[in-house]
C-alpha positions in Angstrom: -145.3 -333.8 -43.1 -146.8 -330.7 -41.5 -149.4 -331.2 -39.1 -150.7 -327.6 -38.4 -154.1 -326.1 -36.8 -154.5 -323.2 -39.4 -157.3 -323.0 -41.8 -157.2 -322.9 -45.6 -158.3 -319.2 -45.1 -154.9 -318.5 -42.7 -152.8 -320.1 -45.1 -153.6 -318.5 -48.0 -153.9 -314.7 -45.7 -150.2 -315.5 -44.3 -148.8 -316.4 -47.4 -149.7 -313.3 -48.8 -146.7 -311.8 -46.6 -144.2 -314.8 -47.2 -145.3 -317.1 -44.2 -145.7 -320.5 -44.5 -147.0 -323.3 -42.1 -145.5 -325.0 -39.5 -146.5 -327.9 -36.9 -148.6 -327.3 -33.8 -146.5 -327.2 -30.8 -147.7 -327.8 -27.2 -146.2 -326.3 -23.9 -147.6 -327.3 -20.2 -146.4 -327.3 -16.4 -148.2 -328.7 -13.9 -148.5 -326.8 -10.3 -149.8 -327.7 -6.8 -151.0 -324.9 -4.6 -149.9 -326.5 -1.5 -150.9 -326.8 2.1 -150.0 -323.7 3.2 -151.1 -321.2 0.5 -154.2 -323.0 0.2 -154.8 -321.8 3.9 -153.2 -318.3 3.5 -156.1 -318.3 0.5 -158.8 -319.5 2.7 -158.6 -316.6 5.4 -158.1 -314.2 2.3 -161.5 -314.8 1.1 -162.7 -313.7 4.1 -161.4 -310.3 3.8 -162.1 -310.0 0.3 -160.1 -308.6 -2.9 -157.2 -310.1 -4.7 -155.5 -313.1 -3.3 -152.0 -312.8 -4.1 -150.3 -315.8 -3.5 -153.0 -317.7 -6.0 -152.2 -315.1 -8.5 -148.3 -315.4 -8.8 -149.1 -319.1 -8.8 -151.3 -318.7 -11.8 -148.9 -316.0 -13.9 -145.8 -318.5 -12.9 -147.7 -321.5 -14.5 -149.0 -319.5 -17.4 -145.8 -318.0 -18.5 -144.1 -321.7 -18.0 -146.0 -323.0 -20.3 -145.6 -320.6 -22.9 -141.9 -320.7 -22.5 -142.1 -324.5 -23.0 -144.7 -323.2 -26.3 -141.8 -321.2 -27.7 -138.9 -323.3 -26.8 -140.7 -326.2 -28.5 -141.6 -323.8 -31.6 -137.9 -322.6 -32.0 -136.2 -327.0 -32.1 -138.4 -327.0 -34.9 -137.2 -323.6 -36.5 -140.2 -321.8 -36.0 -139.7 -318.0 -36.5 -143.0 -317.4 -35.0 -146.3 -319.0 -33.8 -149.8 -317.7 -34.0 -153.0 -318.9 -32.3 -151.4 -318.9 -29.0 -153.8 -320.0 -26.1 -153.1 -320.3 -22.7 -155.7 -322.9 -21.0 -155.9 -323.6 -17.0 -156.9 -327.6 -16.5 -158.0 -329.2 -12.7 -155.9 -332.6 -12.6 -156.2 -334.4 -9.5 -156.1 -331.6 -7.4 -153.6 -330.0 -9.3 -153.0 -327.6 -11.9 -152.3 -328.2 -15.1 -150.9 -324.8 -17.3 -151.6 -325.6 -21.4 -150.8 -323.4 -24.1 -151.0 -324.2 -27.6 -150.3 -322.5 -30.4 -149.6 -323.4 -34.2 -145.8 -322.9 -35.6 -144.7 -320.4 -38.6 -141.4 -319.8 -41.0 -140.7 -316.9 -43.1 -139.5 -317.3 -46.5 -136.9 -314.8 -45.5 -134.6 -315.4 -42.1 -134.7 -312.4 -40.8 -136.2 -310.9 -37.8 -136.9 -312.0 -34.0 -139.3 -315.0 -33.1 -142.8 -313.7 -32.4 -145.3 -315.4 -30.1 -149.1 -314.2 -30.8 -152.7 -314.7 -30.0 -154.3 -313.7 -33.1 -155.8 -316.0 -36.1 -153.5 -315.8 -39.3 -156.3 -313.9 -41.1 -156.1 -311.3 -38.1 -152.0 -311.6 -38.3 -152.3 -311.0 -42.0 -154.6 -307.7 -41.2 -152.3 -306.3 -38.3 -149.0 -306.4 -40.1 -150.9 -304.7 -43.0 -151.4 -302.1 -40.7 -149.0 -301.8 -39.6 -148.4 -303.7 -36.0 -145.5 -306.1 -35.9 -146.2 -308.7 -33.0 -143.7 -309.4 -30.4 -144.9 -311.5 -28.3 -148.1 -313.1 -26.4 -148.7 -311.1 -22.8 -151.2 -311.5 -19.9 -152.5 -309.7 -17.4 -154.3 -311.5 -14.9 -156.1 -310.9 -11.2 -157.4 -313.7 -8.4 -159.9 -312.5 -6.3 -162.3 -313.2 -3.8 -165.8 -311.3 -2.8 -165.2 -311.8 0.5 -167.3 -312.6 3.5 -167.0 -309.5 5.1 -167.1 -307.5 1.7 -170.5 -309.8 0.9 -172.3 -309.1 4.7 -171.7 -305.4 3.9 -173.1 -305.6 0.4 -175.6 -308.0 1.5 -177.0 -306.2 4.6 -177.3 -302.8 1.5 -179.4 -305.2 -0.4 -181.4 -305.4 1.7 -182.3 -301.9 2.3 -180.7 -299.8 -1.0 -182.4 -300.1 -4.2 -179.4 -299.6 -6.8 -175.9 -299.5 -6.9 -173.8 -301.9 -4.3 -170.3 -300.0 -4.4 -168.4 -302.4 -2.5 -169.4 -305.0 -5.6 -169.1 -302.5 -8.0 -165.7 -301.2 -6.8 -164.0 -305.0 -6.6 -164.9 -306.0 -9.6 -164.0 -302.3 -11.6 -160.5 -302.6 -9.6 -160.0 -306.1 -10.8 -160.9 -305.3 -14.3 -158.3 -302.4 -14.1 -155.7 -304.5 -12.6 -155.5 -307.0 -14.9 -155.4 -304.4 -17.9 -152.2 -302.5 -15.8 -149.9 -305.6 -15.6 -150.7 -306.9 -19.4 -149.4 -303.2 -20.1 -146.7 -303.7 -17.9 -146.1 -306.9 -19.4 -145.9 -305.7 -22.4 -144.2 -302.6 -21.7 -141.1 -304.9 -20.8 -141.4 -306.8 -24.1 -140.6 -303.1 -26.1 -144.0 -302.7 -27.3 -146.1 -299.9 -27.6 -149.1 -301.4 -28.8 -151.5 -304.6 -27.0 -153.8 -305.4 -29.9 -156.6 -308.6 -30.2 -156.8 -308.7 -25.8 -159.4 -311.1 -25.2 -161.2 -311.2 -21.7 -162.4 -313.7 -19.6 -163.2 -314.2 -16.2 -162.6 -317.9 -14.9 -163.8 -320.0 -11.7 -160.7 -321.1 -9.9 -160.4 -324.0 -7.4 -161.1 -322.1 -4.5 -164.2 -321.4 -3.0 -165.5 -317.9 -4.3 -162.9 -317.1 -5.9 -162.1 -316.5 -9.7 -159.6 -315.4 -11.8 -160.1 -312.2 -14.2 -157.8 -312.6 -17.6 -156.4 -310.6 -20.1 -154.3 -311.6 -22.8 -153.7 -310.0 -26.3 -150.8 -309.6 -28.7 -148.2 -307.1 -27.3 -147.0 -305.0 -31.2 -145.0 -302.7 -32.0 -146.2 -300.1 -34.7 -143.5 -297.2 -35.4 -145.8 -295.0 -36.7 -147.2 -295.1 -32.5 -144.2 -293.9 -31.5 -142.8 -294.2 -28.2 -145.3 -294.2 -25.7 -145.3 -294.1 -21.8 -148.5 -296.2 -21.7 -149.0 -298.8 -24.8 -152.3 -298.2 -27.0 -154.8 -301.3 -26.3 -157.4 -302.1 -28.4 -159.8 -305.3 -28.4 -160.6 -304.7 -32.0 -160.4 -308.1 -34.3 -157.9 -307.8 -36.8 -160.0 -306.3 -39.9 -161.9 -303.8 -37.9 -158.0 -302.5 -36.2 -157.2 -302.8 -40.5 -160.4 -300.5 -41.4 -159.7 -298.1 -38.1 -155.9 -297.6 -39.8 -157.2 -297.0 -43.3 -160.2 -294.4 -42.0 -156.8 -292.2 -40.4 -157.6 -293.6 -36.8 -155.5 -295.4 -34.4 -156.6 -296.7 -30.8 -155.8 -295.5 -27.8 -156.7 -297.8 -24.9 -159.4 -300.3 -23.9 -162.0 -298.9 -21.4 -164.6 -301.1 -19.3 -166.6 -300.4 -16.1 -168.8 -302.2 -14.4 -171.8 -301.8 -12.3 -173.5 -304.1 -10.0 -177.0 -303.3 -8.4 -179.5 -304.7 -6.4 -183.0 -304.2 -6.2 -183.6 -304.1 -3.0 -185.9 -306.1 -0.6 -189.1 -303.9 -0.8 -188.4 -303.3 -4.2 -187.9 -307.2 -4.6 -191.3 -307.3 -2.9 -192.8 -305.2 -5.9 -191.4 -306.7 -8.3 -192.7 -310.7 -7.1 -196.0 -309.2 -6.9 -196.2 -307.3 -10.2 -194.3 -310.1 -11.9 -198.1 -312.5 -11.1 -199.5 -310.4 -13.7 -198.8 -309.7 -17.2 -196.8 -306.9 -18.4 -193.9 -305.2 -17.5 -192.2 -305.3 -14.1 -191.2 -301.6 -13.8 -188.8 -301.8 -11.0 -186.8 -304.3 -12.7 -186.5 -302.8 -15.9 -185.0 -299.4 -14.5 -182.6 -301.4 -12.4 -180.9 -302.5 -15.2 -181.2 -299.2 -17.5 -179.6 -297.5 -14.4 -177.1 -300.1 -14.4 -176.4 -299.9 -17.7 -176.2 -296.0 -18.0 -174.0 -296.2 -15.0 -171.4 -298.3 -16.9 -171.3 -296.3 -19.8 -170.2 -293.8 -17.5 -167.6 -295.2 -16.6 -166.1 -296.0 -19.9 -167.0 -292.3 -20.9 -164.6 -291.2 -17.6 -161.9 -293.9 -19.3 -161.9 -292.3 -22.6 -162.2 -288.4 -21.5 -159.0 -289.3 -19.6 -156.9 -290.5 -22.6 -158.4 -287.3 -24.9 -160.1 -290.1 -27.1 -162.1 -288.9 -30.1 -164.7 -291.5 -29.1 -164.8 -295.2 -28.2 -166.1 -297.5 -30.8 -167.0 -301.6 -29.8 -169.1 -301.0 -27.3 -170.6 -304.0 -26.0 -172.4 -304.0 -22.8 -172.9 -307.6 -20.8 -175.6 -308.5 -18.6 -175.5 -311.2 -15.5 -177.3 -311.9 -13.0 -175.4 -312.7 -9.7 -178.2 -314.1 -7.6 -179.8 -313.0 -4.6 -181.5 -309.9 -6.5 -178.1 -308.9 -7.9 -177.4 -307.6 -11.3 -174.1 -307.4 -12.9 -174.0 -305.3 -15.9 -170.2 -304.8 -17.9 -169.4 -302.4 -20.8 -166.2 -302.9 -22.8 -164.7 -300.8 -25.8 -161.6 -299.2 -27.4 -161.2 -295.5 -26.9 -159.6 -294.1 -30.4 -158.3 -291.2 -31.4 -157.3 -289.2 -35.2 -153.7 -289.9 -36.1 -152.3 -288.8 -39.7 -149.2 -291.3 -39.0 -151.5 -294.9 -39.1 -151.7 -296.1 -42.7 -152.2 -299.7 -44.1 -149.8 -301.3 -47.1 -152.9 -302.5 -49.0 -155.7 -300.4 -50.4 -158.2 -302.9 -49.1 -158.2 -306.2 -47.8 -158.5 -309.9 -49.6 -161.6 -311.8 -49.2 -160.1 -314.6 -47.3 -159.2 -312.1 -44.4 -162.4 -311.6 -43.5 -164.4 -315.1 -44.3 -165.6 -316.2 -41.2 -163.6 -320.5 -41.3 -167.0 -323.0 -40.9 -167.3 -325.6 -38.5 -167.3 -328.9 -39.8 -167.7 -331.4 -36.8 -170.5 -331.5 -34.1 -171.3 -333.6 -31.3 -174.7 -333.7 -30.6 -174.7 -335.5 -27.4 -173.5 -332.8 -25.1 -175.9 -330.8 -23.1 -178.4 -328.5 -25.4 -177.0 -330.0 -28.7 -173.8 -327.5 -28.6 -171.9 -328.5 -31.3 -167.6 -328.7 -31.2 -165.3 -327.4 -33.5 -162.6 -330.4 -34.7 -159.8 -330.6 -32.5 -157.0 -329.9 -35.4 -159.0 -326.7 -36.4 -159.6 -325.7 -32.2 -155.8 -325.9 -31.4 -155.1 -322.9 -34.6 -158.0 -320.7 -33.4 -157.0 -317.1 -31.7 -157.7 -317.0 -28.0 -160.4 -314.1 -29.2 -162.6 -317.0 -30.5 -162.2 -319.4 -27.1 -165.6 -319.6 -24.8 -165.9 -317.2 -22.5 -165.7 -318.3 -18.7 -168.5 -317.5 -16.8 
């Protein structure tokens, strides 16, 4: 009997190019920081930036479990899995690494097991275009604000209206780091291509500090080429189908971020203004600033890679407390390419219906309702919660 986490939908999509179902398959490891890296992280945070010791902990736990994922998959003669997630669980003090994906088999034998983090309708749409997974790759950063870093940015809060660099420039360095080593990552894999990357940034035990992740499907596409640097896109799998058939390929992901404050008069203004009715002017240019100043950024990212444009844009909007603002855009540069073309003229309905939920628990907070644990383990890592 097959027990497996795809949808009707993925079925049908991945049997369209001779893949059938297998069981899901679980992988985990379980880590303990220890004594003396949790106090080598402590007098890190007080200094600011990454904190290396809690990220090699992290990548070793991840990639543990995922070896467990695939040695699992391939007992049960799985010649690939899809729906790969890779999940960090508090037990006790200690750390518990889960990734989950669901198993595949080809009708025919041949070719290399496959790891990947897309759907099967966004599997089915990326080997129509072209992009033959490889395997599941992450790039990931632990990092701290800082004490020091915060007094600095703190004491400019105080008397800057706008942009606090030292905030802005951590958390754009992170971003950036985390995006080099999944291109590393996948660079050792022989790919040339990171498609589907999903990002999140996660709380970690620590005080302060939090963990930025990246992780996607490294692909190879031989129309691409070989390439120094692999193309990375965050495009689902039917828009990175529609960018193929309109004679497009991508060419990297690109994301800024910006983090201003409004400053304490200006934070004065705005309290006053904000007892009437109407808008609060100060506040409102903050952010457009903010926002404009991102953009930037992402324009800088593409111009460098001689993209045609960047299409995806979606701009993110927090607020950090204490009269900060953090605002993040994220897209995928592209660029012409006569090579790209899909197999299909267009793509099947059941590749781009959107699978329903069909069990919700109302008594958690705010009536959020849960998707069934069965359908949950099949789903992409593109469609998991974002930390916050």
């Amino acid at each position: 009997m097959i027990m497996s986490g795809l949808s009707g939908n993925e079925l049908y999509c991945l049997a369209q190019k001779g893949w059938m179902p297998g069981n899901i398959v679980v992988g985990n490891s379980v880590h303990s920081l220890g004594v003396l890296g949790s106090l080598t992280s402590g007098l890190k945070t007080l200094s600011g930036g990454e904190v290396h010791n809690i990220t090699s902990l992290i990548t070793e736990g991840r990639h543990a479990a995922i070896k467990r994922l695939e040695d699992e998959a391939l007992r049960e003669g799985a010649q690939g899995l899809t729906g790969v997630t890779s999940e960090l669980k508090s037990i006790s003090g200690m750390l518990e690494f889960l990734a989950i994906g669901s198993a595949i088999r080809h009708d025919s034998p041949e070719g290399e097991f496959f790891t990947t983090a897309c759907s099967g309708q966004e599997l089915y749409c990326q080997l129509d275009a072209g992009y033959q997974p490889r395997h599941f790759v992450i790039g990931n950063v632990a990092y701290a604000l800082g004490i020091g870093r915060g007094l600095t940015g703190a004491l400019r809060m105080m008397t800057t209206r706008g942009e606090v660099k030292e905030f802005s420039n951590l958390y754009n360095h992170t971003r950036h780091l985390a995006l080099e080593r999944l291109e590393q990552e996948a660079i050792q894999r022989g790919c040339n291509a990171v498609i589907d990357i999903n990002t999140r940034i996660l709380p970690f035990l620590g005080p302060g500090v939090r963990e930025m992740l990246m992780v996607g499907t490294g692909s190879y596409n031989p129309a691409l080429g070989a390439l120094k640097t692999p193309v990375t896109s965050e495009l689902t799998g039917e828009e990175l189908w529609n960018l193929t058939r309109l004679g497009y390929s991508p060419l990297r992901l690109v994301l800024g971020t910006s983090v201003y404050s409004i400053g304490f008069v200006g934070g004065i203004a705005a309290m006053f203004r904000s007892f009437g009715r109407g808008e609060v002017n100060e506040v409102t240019r903050l952010i457009y600033d903010a926002r404009e100043n991102c953009l930037a950024h992402i324009r800088d990212d593409a111009s460098r890679v001689n993209a045609d444009g960047v299409i995806g844009i979606k701009v993110f909007v927090y607020e950090l407390g204490g009269g900060l603002v953090e605002v993040m855009a994220i897209g995928t540069a592209i660029q012409k390419n006569p090579r790209v073309s899909t197999q299909s003229d267009q793509l099947i309905p059941q590749a781009i219906i959107r699978d329903r939920d069909t069990f919700f628990d109302e008594t958690t907070p705010g009536g959020q309702g849960t998707v069934s644990a069965a359908r949950s383990l099949g789903r992409a890592v593109a469609n998991m919660a974002q930390g916050g």
